[in-house]
N, CA and C atoms as an extended XYZ file, in Angstrom:
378
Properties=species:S:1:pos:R:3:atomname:S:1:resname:S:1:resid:I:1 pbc="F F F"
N        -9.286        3.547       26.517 N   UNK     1
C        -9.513        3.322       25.111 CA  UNK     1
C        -8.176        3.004       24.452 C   UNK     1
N        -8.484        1.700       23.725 N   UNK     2
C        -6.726        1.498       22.639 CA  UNK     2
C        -6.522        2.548       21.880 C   UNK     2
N        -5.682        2.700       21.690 N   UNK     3
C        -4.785        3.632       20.115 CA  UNK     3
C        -4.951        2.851       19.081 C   UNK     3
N        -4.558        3.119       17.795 N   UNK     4
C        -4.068        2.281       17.067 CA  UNK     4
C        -2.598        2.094       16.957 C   UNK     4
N        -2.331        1.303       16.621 N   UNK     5
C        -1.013        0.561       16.585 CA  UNK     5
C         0.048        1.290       15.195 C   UNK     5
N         1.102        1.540       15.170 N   UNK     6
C         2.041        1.524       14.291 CA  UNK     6
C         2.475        0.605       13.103 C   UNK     6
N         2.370        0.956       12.142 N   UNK     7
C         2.366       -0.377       11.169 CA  UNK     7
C         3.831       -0.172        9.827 C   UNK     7
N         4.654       -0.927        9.353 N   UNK     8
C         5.437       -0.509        8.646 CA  UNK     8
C         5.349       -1.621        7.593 C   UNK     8
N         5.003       -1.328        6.080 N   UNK     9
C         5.160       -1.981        4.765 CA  UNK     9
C         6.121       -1.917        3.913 C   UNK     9
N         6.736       -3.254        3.535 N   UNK    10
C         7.615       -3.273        2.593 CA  UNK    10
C         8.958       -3.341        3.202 C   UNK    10
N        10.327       -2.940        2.623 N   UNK    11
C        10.057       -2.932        1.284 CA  UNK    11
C         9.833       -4.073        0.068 C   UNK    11
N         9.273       -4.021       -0.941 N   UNK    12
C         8.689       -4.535       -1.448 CA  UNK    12
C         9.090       -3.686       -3.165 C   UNK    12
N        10.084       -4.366       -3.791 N   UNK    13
C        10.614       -4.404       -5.174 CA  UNK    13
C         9.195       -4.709       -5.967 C   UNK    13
N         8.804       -3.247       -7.028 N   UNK    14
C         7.581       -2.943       -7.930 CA  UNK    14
C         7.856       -4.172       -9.151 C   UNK    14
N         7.304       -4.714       -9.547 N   UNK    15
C         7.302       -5.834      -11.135 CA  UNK    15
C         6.624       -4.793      -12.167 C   UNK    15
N         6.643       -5.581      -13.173 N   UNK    16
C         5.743       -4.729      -14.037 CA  UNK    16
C         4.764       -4.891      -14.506 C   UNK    16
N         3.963       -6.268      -13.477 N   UNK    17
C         2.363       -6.381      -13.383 CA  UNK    17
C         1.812       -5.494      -12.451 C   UNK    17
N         1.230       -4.726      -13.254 N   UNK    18
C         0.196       -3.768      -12.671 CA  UNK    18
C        -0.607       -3.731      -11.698 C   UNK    18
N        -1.166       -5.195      -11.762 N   UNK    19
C        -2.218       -5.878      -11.225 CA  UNK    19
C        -1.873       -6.532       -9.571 C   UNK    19
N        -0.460       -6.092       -8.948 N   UNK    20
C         0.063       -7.286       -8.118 CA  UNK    20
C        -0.287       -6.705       -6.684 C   UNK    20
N        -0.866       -7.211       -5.876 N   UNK    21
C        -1.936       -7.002       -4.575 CA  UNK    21
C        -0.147       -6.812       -3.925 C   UNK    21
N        -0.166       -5.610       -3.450 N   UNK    22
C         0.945       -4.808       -2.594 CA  UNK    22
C         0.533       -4.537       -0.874 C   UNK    22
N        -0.745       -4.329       -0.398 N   UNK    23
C        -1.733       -3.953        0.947 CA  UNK    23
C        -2.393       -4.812        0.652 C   UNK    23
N        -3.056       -5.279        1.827 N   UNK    24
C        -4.370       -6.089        2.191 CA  UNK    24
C        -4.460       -6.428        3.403 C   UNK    24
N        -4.815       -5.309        4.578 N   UNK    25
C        -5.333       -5.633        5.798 CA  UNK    25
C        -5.638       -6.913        6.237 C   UNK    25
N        -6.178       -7.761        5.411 N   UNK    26
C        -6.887       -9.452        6.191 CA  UNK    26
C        -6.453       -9.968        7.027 C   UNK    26
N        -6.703      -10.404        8.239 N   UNK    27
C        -6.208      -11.273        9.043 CA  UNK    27
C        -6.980      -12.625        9.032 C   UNK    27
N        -6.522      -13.717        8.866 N   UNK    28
C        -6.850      -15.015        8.405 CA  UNK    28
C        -7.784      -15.665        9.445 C   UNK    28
N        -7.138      -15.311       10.632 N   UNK    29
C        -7.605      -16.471       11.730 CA  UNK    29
C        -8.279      -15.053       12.772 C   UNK    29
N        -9.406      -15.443       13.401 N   UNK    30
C        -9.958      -14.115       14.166 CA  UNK    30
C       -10.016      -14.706       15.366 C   UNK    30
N        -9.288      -16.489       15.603 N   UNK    31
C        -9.649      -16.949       17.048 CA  UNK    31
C        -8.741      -16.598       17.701 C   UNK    31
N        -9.670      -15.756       19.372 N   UNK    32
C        -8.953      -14.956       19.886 CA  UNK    32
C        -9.518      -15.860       21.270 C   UNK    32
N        -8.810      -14.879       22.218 N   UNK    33
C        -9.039      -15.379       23.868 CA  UNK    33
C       -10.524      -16.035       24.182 C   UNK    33
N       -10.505      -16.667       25.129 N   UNK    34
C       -11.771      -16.511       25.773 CA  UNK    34
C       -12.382      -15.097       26.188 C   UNK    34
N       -13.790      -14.945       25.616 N   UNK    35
C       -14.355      -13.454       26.195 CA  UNK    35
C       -14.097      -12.498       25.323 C   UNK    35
N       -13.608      -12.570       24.328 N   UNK    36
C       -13.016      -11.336       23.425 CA  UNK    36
C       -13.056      -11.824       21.630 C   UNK    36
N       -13.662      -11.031       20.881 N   UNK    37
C       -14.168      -11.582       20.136 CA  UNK    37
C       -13.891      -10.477       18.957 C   UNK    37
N       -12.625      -11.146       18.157 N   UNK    38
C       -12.129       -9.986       17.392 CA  UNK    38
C       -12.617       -9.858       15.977 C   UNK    38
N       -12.269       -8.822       15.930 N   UNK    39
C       -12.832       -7.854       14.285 CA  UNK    39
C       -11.781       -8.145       13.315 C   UNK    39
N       -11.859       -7.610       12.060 N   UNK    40
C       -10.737       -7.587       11.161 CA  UNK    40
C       -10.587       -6.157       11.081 C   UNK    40
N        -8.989       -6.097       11.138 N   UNK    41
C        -8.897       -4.485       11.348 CA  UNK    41
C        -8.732       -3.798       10.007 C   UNK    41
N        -9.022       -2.322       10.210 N   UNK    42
C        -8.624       -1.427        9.107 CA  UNK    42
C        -7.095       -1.246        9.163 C   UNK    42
N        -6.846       -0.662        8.044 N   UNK    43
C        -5.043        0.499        8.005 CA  UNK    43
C        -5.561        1.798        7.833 C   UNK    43
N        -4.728        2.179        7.860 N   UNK    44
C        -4.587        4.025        7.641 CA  UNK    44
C        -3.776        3.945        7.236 C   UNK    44
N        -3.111        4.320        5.811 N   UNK    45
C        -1.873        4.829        5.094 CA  UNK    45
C        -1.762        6.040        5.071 C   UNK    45
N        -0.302        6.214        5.974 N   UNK    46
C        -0.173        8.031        6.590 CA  UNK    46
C         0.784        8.471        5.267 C   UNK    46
N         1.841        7.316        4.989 N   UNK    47
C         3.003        7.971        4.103 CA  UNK    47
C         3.391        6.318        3.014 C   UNK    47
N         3.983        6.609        1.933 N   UNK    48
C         4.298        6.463        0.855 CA  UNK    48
C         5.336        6.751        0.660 C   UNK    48
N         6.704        5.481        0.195 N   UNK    49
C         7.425        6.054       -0.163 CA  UNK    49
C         7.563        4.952       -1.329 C   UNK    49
N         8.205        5.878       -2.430 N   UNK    50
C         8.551        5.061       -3.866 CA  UNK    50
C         9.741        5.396       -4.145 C   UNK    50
N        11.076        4.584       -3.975 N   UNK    51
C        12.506        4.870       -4.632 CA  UNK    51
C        12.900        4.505       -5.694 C   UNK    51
N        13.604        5.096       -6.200 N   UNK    52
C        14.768        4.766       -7.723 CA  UNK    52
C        15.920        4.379       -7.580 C   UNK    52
N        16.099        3.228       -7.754 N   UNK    53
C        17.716        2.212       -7.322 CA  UNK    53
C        18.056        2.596       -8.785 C   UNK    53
N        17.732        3.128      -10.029 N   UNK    54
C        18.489        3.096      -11.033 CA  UNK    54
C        18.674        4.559      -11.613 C   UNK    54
N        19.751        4.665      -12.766 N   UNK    55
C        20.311        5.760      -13.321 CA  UNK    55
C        19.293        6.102      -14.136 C   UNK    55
N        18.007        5.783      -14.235 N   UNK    56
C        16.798        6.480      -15.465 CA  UNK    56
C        15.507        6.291      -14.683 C   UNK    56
N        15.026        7.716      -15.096 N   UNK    57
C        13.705        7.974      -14.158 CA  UNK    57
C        13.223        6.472      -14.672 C   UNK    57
N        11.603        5.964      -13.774 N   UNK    58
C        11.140        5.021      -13.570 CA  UNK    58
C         9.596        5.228      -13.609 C   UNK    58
N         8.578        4.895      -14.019 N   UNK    59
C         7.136        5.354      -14.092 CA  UNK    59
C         6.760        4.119      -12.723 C   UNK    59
N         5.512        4.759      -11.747 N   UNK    60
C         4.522        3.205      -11.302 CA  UNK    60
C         3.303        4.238      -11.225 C   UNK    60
N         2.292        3.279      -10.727 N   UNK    61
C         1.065        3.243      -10.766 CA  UNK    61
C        -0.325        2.309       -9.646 C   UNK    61
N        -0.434        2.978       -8.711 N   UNK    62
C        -1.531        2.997       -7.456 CA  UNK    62
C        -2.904        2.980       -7.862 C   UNK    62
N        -3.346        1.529       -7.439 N   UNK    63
C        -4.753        1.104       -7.417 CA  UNK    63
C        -5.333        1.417       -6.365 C   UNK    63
N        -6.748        1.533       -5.652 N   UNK    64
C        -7.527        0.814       -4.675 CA  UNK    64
C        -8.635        0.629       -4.903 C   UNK    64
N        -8.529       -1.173       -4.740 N   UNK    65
C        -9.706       -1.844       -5.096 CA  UNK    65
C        -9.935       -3.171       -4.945 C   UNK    65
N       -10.084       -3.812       -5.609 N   UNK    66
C       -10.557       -5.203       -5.249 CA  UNK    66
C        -9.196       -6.086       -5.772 C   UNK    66
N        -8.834       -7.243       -5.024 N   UNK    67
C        -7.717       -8.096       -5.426 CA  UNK    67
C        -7.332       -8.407       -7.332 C   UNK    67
N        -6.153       -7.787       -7.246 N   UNK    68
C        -5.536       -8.097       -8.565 CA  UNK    68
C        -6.266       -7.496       -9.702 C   UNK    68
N        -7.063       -6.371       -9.185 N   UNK    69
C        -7.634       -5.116       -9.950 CA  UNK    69
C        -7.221       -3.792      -10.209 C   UNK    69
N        -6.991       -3.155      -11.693 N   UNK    70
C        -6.942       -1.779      -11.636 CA  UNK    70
C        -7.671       -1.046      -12.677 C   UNK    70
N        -8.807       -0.918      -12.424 N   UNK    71
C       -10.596       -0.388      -12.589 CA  UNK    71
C       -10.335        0.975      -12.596 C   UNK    71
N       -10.729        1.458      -13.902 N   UNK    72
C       -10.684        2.886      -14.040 CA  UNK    72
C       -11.511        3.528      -13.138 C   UNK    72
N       -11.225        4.676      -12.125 N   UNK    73
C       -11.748        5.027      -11.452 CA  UNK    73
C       -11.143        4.865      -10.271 C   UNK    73
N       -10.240        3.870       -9.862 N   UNK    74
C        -9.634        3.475       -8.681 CA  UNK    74
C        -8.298        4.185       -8.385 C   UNK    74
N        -7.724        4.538       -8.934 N   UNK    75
C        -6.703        5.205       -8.864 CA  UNK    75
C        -6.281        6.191       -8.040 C   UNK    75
N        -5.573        5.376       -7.248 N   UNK    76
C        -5.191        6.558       -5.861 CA  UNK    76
C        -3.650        7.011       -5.839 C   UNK    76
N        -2.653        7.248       -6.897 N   UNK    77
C        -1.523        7.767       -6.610 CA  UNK    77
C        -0.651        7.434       -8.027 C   UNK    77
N        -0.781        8.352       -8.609 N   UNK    78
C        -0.466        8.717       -9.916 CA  UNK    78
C        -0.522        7.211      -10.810 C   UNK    78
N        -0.496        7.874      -12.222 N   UNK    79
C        -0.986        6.609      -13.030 CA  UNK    79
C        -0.006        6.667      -14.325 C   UNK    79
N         1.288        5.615      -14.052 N   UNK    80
C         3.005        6.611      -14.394 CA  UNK    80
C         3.456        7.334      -14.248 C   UNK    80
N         2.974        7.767      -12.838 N   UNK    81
C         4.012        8.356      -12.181 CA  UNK    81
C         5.666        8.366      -12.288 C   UNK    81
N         6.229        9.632      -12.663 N   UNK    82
C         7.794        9.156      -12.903 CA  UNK    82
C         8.381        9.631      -11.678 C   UNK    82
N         9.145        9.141      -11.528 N   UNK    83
C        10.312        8.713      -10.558 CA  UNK    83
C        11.855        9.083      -11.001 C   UNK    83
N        12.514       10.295      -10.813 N   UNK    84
C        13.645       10.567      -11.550 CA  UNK    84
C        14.826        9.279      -10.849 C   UNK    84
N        15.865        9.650      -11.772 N   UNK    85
C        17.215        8.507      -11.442 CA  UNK    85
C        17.419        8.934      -10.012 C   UNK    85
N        17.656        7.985       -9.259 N   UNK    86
C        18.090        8.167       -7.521 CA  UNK    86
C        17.730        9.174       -6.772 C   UNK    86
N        16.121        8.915       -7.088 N   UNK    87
C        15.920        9.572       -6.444 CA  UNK    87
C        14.022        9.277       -5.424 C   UNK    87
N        13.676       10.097       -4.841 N   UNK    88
C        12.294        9.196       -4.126 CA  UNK    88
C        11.247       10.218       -4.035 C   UNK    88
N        10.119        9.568       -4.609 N   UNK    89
C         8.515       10.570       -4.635 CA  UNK    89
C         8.076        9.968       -3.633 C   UNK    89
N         7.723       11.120       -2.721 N   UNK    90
C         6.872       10.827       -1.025 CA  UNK    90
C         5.415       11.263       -1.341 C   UNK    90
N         4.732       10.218       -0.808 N   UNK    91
C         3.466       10.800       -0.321 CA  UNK    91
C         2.882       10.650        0.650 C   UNK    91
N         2.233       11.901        1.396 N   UNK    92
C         2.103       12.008        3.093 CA  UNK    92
C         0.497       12.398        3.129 C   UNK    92
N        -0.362       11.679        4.267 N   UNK    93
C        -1.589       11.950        4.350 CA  UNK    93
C        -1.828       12.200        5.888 C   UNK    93
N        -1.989       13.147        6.163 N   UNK    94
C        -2.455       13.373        7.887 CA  UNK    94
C        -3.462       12.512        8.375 C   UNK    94
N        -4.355       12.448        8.012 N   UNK    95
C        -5.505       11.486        8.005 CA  UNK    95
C        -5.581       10.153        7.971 C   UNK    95
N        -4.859        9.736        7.032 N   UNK    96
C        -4.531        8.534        6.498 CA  UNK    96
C        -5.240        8.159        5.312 C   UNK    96
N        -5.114        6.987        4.321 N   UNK    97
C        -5.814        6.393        3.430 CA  UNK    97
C        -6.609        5.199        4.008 C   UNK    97
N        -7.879        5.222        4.343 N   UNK    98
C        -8.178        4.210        4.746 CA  UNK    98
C        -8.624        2.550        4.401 C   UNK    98
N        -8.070        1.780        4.566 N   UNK    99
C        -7.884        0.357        3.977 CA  UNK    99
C        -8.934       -0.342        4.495 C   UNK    99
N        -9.849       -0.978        4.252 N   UNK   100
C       -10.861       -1.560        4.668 CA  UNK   100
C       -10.336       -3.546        4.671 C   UNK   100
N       -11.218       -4.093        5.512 N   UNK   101
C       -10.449       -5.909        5.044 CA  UNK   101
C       -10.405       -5.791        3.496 C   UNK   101
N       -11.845       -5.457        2.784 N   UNK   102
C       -11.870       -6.209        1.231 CA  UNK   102
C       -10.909       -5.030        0.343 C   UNK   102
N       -10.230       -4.334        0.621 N   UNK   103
C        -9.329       -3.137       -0.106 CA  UNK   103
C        -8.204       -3.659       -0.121 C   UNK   103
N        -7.731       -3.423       -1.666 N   UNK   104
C        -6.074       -3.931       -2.023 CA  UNK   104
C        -5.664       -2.487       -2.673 C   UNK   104
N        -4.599       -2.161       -1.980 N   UNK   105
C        -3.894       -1.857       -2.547 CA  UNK   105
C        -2.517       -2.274       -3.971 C   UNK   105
N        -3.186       -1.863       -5.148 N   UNK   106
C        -2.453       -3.050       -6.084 CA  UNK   106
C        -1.507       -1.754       -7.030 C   UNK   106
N        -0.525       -2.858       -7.831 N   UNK   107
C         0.225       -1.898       -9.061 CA  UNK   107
C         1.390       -2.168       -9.088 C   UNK   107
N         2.395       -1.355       -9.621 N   UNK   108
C         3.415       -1.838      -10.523 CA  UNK   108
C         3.945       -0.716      -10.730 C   UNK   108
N         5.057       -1.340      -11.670 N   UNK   109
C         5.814        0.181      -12.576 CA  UNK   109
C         5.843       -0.677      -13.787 C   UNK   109
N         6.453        0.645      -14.559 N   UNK   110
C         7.075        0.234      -15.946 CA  UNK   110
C         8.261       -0.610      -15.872 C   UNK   110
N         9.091       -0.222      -15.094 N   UNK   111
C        10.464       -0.994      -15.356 CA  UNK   111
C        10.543       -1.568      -14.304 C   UNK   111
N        11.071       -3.214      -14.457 N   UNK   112
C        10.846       -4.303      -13.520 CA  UNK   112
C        11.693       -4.093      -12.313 C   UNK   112
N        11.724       -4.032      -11.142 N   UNK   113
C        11.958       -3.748      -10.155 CA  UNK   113
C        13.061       -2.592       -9.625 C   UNK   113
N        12.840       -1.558      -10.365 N   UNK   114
C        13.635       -0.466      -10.474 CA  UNK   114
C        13.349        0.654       -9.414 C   UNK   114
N        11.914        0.370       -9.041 N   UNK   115
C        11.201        1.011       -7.717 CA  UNK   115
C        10.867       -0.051       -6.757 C   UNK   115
N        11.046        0.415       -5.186 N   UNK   116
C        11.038       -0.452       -4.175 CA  UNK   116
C         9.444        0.432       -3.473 C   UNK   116
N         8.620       -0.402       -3.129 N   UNK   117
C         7.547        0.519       -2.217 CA  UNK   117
C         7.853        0.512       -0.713 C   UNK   117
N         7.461        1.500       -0.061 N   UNK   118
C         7.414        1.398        1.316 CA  UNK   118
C         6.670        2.009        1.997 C   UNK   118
N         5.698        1.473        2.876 N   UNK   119
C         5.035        3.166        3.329 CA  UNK   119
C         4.670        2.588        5.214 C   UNK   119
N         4.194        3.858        5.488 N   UNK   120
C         3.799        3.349        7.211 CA  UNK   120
C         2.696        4.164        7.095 C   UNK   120
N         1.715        3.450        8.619 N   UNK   121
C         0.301        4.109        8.546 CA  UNK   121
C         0.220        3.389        9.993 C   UNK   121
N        -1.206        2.855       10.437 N   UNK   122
C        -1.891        2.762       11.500 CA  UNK   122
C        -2.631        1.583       11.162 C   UNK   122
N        -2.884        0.766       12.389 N   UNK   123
C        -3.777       -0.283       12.009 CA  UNK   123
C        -4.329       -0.363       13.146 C   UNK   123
N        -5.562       -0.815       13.045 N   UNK   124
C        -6.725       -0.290       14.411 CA  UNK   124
C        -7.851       -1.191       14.212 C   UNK   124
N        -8.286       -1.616       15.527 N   UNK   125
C        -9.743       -2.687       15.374 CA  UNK   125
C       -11.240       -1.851       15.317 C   UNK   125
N       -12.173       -2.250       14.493 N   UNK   126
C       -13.110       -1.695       14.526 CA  UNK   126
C       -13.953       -1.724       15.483 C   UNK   126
């Protein structure tokens, strides 16, 4: 039986459109070998990391949902969240967050690229 695979995101400098598709599992093209006939895989987001490159805390804000959406109700990881000066809010999931193909992870901060995202997880065929 496969494992899933190791996966590493970012980094990736936050804007201050809210709305800006950050995750999205999709794989474009599914043509694979002869005899083997592939899926589009999920993620698992194990960890989260959000840094402060500047001297004044920093607010962002975690969607999951549909592309270039943030739908009350969706909200998976604080909503201005602050971020002190130089410094980094972790977030860790044993389990993982699970990312489906049609799931975006979307969002932003307040102050234009003052937070960098980064996170690692798992990516695995269904």
């Amino acid at each position: 039986m496969a494992a899933n695979k190791t996966i590493r995101f970012g980094p990736v400098a936050l804007t201050t459109t809210l709305t800006t598709n950050i995750i999205n599992g999709t794989v474009t093209s599914l043509a694979g070998p002869v005899g083997f006939t592939m899926t589009q895989p999920y993620l698992l987001l194990k960890h989260i990391r959000i840094v402060n490159k500047t001297t004044a805390a920093a607010t962002f804000s975690l969607w999951l949902g549909a592309t270039g959406a943030n739908l009350a109700g969706t909200e998976v990881i604080g909503i201005a969240l602050s971020v002190p000066a130089n410094a980094a809010f972790e977030w860790f999931s044993p389990i993982g967050l699970r990312m489906d193909v049609a799931d975006f992870l979307v969002g932003g901060s307040a102050t234009a690229t003052a937070l960098t995202f980064e996170a690692e997880g798992e990516i695995g065929l269904i």
